[in-house]
Backbone bond lengths (Angstrom), bond angles and torsions (degrees), N, CA, C in turn:
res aa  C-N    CA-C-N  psi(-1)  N-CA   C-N-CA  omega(-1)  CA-C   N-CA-C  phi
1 X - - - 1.445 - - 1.534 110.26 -
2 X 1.100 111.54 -25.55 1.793 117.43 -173.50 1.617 91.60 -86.48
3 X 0.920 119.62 -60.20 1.575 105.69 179.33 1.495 122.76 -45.72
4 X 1.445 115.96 -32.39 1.632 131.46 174.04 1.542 112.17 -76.40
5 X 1.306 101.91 -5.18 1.666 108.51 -175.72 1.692 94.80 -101.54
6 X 0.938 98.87 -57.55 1.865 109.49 172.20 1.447 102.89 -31.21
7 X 1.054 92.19 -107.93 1.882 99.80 168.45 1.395 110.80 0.69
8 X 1.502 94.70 -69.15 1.741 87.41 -161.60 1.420 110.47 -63.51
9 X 1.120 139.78 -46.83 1.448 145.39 150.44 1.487 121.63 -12.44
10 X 1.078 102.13 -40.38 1.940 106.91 -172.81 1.227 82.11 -99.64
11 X 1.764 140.58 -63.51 1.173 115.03 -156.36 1.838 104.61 -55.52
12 X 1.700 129.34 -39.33 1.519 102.91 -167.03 1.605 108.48 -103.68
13 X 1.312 111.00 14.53 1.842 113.87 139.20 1.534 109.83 -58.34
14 X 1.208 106.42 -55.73 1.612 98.51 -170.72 1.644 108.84 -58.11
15 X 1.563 124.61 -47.41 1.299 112.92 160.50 1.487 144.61 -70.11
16 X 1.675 89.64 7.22 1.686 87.31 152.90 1.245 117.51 -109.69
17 X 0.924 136.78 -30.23 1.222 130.47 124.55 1.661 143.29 46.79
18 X 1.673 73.90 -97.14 1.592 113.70 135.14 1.146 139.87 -11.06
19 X 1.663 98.75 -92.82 1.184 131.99 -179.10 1.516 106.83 -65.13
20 X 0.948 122.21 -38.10 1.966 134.51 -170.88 1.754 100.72 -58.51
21 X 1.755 110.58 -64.69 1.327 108.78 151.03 1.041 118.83 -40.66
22 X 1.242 147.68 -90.29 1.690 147.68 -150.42 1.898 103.11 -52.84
23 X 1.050 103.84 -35.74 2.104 113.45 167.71 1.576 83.92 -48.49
24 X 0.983 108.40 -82.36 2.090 122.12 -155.63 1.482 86.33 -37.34
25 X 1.396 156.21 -51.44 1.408 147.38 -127.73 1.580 79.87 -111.22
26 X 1.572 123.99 -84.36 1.214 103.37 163.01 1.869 158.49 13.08
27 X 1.061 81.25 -36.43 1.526 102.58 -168.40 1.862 99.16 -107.42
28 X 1.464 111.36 -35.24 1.623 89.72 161.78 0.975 122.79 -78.41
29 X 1.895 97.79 171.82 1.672 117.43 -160.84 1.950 92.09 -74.09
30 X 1.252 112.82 152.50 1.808 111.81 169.32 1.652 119.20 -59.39
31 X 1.822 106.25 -16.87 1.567 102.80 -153.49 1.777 77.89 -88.98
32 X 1.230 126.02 -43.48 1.888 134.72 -146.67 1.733 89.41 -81.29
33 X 1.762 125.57 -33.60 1.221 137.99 -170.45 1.191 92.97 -53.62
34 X 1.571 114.13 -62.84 1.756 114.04 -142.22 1.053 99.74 -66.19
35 X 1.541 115.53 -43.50 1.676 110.87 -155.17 1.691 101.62 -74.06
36 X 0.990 125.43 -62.88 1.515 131.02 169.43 1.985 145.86 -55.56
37 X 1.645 86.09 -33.45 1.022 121.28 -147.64 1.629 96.72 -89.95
38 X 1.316 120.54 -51.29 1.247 132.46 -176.02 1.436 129.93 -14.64
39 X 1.727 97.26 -48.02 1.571 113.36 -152.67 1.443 96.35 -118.52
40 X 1.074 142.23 -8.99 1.241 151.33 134.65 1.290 112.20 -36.40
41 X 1.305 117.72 -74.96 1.990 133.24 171.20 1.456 96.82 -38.45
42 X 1.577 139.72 -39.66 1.315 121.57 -149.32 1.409 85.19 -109.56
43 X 2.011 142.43 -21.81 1.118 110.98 176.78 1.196 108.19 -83.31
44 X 1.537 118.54 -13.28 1.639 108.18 169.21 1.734 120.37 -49.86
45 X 1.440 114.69 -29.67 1.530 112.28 -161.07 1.210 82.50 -92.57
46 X 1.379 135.29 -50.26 1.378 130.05 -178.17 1.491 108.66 -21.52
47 X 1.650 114.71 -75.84 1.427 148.06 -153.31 1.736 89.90 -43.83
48 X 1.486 95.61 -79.02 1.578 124.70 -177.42 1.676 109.88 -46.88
49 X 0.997 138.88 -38.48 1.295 145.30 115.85 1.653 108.33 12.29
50 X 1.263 95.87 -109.49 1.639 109.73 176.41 1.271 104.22 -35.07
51 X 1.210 128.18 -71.07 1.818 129.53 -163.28 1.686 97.60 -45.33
52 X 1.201 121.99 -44.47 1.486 120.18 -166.10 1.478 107.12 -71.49
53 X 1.393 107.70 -44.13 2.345 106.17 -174.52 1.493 94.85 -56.58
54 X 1.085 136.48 -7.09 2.029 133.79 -177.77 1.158 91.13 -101.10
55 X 1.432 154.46 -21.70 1.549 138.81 176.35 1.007 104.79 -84.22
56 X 1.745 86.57 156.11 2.266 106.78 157.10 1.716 101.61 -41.54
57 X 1.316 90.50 158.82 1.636 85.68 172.48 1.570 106.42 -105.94
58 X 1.553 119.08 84.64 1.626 102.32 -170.84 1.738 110.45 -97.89
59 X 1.204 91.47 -156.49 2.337 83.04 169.66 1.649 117.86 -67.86
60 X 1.444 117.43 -11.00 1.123 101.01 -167.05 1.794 102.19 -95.78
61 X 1.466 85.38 -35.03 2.017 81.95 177.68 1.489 120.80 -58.13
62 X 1.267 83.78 -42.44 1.765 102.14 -173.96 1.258 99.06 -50.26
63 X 1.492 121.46 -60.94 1.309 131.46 169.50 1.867 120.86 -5.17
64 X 1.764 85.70 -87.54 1.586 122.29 179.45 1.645 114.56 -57.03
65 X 1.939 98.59 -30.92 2.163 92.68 167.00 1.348 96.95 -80.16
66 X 1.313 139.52 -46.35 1.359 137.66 -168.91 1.873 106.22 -46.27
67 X 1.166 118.69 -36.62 1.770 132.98 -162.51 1.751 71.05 -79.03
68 X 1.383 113.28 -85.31 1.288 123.81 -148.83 1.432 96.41 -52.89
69 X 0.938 155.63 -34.85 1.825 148.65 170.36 1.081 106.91 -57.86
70 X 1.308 125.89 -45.58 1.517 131.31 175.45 1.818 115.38 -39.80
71 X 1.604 84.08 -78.42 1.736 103.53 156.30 1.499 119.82 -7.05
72 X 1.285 95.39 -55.47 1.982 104.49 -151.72 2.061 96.32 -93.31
């Protein structure tokens, strides 16, 4: 059970994580986003990307590649 607690812990760290980034993008204006902002947003999915093909594949990854496939 402590190992199933573990797990679950890192797997929804990793989706806050996440989410903590996607706030930061969030929070800019759309006009300052586009011009700058763009390619930043896509090495973020990139990054997050990679970190995920090295995990278990549970509901939350699956989740976060499912968003990021969308994305691309």
């Amino acid at each position: 059970m402590k190992d199933e607690l573990e797990e679950s812990n890192q797997t929804w760290g990793l989706f806050e994580e996440f989410k903590k980034e996607m706030d930061v993008f969030a929070k800019e204006e759309w006009l300052t986003f586009r011009k700058k902002g763009y390619f930043a947003f896509q090495d973020f999915f990139l990054n997050q990307a990679d970190k995920m093909k090295a995990l278990p594949k549970n509901v939350v990854v699956k989740f976060l590649m499912k968003l990021i496939e969308d994305y691309k």
